[in-house]
PAZAPA-4460 file (N, C-alpha, C; in steps of 0.05 Angstrom, whole numbers, plus 32768, in hexadecimal, padded with zeros to 4 digits):
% residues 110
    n_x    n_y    n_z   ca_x   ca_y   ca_z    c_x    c_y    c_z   seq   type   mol
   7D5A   8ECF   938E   7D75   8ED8   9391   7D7B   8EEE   937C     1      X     A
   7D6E   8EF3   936E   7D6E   8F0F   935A   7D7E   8EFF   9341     2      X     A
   7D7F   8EE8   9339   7D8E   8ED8   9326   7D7D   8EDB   930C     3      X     A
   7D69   8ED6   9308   7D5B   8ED4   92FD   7D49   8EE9   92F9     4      X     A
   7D47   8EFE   92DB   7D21   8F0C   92DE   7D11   8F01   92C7     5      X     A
   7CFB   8EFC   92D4   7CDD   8EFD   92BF   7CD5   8F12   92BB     6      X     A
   7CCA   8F1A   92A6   7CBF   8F27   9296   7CA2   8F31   92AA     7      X     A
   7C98   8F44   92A7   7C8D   8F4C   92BD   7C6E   8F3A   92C0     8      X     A
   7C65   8F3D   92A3   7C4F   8F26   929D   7C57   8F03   92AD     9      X     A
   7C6D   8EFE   92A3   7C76   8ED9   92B0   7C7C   8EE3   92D0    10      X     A
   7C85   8EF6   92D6   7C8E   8EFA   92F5   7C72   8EFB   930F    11      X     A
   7C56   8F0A   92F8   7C3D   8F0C   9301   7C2A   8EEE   92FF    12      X     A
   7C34   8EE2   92EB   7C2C   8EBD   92EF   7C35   8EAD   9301    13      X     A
   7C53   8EB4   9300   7C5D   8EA8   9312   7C56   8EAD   9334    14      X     A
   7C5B   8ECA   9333   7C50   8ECD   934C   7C37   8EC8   935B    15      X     A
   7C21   8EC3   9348   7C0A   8EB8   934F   7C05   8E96   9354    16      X     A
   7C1A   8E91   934A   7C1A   8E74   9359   7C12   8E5D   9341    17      X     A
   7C09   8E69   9327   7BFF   8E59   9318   7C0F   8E47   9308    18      X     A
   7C09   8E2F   92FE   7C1A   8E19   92EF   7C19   8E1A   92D7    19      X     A
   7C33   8E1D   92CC   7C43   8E22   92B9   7C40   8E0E   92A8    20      X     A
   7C3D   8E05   9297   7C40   8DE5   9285   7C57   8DDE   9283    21      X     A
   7C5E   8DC2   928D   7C76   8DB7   9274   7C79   8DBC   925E    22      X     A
   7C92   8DC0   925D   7C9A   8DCA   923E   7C8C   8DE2   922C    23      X     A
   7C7F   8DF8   9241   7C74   8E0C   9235   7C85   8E25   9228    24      X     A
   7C82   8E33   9220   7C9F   8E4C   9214   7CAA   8E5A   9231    25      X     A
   7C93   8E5C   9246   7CA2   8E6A   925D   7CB4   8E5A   926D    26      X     A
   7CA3   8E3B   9278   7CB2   8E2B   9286   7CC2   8E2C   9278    27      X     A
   7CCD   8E25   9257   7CE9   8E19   9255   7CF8   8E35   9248    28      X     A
   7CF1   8E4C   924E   7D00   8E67   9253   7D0D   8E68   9276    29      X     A
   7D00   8E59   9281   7D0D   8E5D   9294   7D1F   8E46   92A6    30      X     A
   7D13   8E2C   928E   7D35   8E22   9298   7D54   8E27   9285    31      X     A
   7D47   8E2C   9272   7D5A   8E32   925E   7D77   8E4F   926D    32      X     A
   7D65   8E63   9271   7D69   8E7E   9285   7D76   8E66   92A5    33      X     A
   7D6E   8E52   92AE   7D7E   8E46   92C7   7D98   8E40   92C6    34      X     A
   7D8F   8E2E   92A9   7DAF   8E20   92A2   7DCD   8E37   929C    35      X     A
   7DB7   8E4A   928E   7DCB   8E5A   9288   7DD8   8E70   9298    36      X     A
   7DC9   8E71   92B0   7DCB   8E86   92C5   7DED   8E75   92DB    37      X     A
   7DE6   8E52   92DE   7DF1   8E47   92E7   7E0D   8E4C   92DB    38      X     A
   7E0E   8E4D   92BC   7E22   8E43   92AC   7E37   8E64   92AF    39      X     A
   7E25   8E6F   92B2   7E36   8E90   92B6   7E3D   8E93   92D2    40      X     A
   7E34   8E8A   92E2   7E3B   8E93   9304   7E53   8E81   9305    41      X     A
   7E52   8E64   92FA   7E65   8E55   92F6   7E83   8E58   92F1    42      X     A
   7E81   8E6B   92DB   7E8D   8E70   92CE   7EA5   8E86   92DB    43      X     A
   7E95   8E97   92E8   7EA0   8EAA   92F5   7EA9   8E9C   9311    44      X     A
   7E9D   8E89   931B   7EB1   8E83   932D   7EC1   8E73   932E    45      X     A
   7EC6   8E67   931D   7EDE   8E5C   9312   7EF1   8E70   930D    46      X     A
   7EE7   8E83   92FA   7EFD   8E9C   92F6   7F09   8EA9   930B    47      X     A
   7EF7   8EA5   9329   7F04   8EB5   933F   7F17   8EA0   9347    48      X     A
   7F15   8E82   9348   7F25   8E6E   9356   7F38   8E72   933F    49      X     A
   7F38   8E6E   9325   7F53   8E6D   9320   7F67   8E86   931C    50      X     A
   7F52   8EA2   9326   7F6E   8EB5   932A   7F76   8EB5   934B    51      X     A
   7F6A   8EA5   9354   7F6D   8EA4   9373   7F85   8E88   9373    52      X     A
   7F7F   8E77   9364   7F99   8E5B   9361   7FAA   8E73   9361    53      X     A
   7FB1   8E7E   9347   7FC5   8E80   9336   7FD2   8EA2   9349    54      X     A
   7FC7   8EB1   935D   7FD0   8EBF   9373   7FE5   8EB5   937F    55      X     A
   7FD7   8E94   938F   7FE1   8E8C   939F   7FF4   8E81   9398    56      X     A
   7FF3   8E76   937E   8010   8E60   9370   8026   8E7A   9371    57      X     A
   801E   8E93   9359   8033   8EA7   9365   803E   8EAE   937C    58      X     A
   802C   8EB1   9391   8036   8EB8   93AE   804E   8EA5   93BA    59      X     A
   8043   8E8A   93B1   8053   8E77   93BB   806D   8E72   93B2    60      X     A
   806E   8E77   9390   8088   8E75   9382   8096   8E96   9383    61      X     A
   8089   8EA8   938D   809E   8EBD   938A   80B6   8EB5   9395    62      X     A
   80CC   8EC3   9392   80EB   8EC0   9397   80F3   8EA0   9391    63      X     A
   80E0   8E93   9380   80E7   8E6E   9381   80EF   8E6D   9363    64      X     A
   80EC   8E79   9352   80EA   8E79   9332   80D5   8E65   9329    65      X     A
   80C2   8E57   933D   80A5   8E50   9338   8099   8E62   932E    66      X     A
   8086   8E5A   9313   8073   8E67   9303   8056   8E5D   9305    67      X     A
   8045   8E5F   9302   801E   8E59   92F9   801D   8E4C   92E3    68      X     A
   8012   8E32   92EC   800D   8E29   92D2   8000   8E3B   92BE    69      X     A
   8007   8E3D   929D   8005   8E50   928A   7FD5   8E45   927C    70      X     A
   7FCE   8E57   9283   7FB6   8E5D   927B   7FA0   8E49   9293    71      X     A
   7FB8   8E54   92A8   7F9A   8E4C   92C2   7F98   8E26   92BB    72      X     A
   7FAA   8E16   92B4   7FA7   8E02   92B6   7FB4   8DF0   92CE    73      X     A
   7FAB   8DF4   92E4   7FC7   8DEA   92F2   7FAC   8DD4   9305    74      X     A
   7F9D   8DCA   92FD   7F89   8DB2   930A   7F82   8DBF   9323    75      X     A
   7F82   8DD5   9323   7F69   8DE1   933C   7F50   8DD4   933D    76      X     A
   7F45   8DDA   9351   7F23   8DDB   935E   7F0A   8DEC   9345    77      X     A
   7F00   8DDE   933A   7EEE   8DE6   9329   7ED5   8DE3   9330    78      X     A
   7EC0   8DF2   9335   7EAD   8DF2   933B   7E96   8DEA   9323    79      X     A
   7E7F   8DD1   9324   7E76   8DC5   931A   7E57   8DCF   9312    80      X     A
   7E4D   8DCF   92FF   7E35   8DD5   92FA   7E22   8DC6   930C    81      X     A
   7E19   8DB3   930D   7E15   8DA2   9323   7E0F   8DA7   933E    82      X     A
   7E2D   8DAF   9345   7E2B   8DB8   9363   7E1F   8DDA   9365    83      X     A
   7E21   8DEB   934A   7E1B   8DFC   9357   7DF5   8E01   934F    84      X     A
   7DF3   8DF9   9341   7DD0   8DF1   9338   7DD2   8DEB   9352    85      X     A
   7DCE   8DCE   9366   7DC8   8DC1   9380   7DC9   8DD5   9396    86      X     A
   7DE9   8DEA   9397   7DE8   8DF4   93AC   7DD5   8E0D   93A2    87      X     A
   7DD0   8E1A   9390   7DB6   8E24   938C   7D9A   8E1E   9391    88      X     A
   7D8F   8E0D   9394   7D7A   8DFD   938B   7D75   8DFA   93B6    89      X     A
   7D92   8DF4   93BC   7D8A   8DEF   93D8   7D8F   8E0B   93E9    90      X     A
   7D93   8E15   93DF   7D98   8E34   93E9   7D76   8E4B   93E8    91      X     A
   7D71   8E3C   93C9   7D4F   8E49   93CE   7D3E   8E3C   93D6    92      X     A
   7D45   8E22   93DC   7D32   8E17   93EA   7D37   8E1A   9411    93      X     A
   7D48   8E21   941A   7D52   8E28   9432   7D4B   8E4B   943C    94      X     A
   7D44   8E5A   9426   7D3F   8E78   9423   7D1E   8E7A   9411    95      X     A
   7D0D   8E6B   940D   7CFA   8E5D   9404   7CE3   8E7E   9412    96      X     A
   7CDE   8E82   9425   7CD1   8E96   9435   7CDD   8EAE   9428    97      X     A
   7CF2   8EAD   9423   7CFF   8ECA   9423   7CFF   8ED4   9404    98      X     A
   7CF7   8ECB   93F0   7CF2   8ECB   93D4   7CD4   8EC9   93C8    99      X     A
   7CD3   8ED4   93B5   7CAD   8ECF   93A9   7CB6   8EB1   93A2   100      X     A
   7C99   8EAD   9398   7C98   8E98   9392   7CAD   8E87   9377   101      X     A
   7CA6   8E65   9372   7CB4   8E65   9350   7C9E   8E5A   934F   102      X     A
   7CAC   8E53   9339   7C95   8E4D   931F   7C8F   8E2E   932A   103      X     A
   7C75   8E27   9319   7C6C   8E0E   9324   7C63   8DFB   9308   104      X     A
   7C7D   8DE2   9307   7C6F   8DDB   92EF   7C6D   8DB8   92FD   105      X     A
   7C57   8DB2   92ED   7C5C   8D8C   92F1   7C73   8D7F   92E5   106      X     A
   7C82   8D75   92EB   7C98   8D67   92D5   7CAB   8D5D   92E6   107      X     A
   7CB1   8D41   92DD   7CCC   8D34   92ED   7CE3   8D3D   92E9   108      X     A
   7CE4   8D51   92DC   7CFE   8D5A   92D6   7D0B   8D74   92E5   109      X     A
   7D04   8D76   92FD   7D0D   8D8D   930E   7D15   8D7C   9320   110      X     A
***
């Protein structure tokens, strides 16, 4: 999905199919680079939902002397690290053909 780049050396390992170690400097460069990729896309769409709440709360209170709750707190829809790691995760695995390869490590922790 273009989320992520390796380094042209890790992009040429990777692409060859070969296994990465647990807990090696690349494998855990590149969950470290996951979490944080999640934590920023996150981030931003949250930032679109709550100028998209706080549109609509205006739209709705114009001519009412209704206001937005003050600093985007008004218990909107927050989108979860969680869910968006998952809907990632099932998104490349659903588009799996259409992408190079990932990386291949042993570990229960994927």
């Amino acid at each position: 999905m273009g989320i992520l780049q390796y380094t042209p050396r890790l992009a040429a390992f990777v692409d060859s199919k070969q296994e990465l170690a647990a807990g090696c400097p690349e494998e855990s460069a590149i969950r470290a680079a996951s979490i944080v990729a999640v934590e920023r896309l996150k981030e931003r769409v949250n930032g679109r939902l709550a100028q998209q709440e706080a549109a609509a709360a205006h739209q709705a209170g114009a001519g009412r002397g209704a206001a937005p709750a003050a600093g985007g707190e008004g218990g909107g829809e927050q989108l979860l690290s969680i869910h968006l790691d998952w809907w990632l995760w099932n998104e490349g695995e659903r588009m799996r053909e259409q992408h190079p390869p990932h990386h291949r490590t042993r570990t229960i922790y994927y």
